[in-house]
C-alpha positions in Angstrom: 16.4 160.1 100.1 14.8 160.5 96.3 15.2 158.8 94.0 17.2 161.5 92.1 20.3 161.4 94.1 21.5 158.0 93.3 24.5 158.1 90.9 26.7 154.7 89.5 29.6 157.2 89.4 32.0 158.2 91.9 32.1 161.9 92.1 34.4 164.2 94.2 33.7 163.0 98.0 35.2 166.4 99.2 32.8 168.5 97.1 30.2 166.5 97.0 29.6 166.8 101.2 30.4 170.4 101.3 27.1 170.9 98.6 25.0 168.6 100.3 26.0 169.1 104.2 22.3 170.5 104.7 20.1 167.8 103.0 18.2 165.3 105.9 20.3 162.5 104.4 21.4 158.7 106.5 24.9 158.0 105.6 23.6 155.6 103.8 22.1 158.5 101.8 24.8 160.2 101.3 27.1 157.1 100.2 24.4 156.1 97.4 24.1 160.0 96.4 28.3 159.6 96.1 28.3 156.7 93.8 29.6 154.4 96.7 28.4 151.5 99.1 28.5 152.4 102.8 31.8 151.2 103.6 33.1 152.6 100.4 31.6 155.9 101.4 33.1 155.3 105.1 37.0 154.5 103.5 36.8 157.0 100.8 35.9 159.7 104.0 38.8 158.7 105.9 41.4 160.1 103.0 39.6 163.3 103.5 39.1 164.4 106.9 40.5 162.8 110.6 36.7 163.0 111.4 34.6 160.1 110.5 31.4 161.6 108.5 29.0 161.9 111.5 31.4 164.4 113.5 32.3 166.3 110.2 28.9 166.4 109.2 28.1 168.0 113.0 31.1 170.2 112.8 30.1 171.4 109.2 26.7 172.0 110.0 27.8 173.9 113.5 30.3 175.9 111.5 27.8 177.2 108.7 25.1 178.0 111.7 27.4 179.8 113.3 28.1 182.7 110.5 24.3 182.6 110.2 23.8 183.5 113.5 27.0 186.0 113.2 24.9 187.7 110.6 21.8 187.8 112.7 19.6 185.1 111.2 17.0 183.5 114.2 18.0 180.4 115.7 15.3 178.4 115.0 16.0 179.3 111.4 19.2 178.4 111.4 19.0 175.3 113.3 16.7 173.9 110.2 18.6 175.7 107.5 21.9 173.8 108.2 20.2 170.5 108.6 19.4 170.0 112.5 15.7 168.9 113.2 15.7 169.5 117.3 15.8 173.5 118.2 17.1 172.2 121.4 19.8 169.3 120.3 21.3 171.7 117.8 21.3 174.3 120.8 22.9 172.0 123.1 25.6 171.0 121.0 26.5 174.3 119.4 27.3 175.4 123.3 29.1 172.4 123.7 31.2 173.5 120.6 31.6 177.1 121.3 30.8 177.7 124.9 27.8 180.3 124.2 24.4 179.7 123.1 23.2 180.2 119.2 21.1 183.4 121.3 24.4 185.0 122.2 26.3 184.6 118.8 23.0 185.8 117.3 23.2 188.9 119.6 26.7 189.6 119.2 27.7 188.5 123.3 31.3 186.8 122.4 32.8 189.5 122.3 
């Protein structure tokens, strides 16, 4: 993480992930980059999603790769663009999630 991102001020946890889903941040990270310590970051998360901020920040990213591929955009694009860095654990767990591989969304074969 840059320097940059560090804050002292807590800022809206809710927005703040849904801006920065995509960035290569730790938790760690993205606690600093909220203003918060980790277990801050980790109790603050819990008031906003069932999911602890690991599995929402898969979900997220498997959500936002899957309109990419809906609207045609290659796989190994899109695996990077939403913040995966393994072609084949992002493929893996994207058929896990939706029981078809980022080639067949991409093609249009749910239907």
């Amino acid at each position: 993480m840059s320097k940059n991102v560090t804050t002292n001020k807590k800022i809206d946890l809710q927005e703040f992930m849904e801006k920065h889903f995509t960035n290569d941040y730790s938790m760690t990270d993205f606690a600093r980059a909220s203003g918060r310590s980790l277990s801050t970051f980790k109790r603050d998360f819990k008031r906003i999603s069932e999911l602890s901020p690991e599995r929402w920040l898969t979900a997220r990213r498997l959500r936002a790769a899957y309109d990419l591929l809906k609207r045609g955009r290659r796989v190994s694009d899109t695996c990077f663009d939403v913040g995966f860095k393994n072609v084949s654990h992002f493929s893996a767990i994207f058929k896990k999630k939706f029981g078809l591989t980022p080639g067949e969304v991409r093609k249009g074969e749910e239907e």
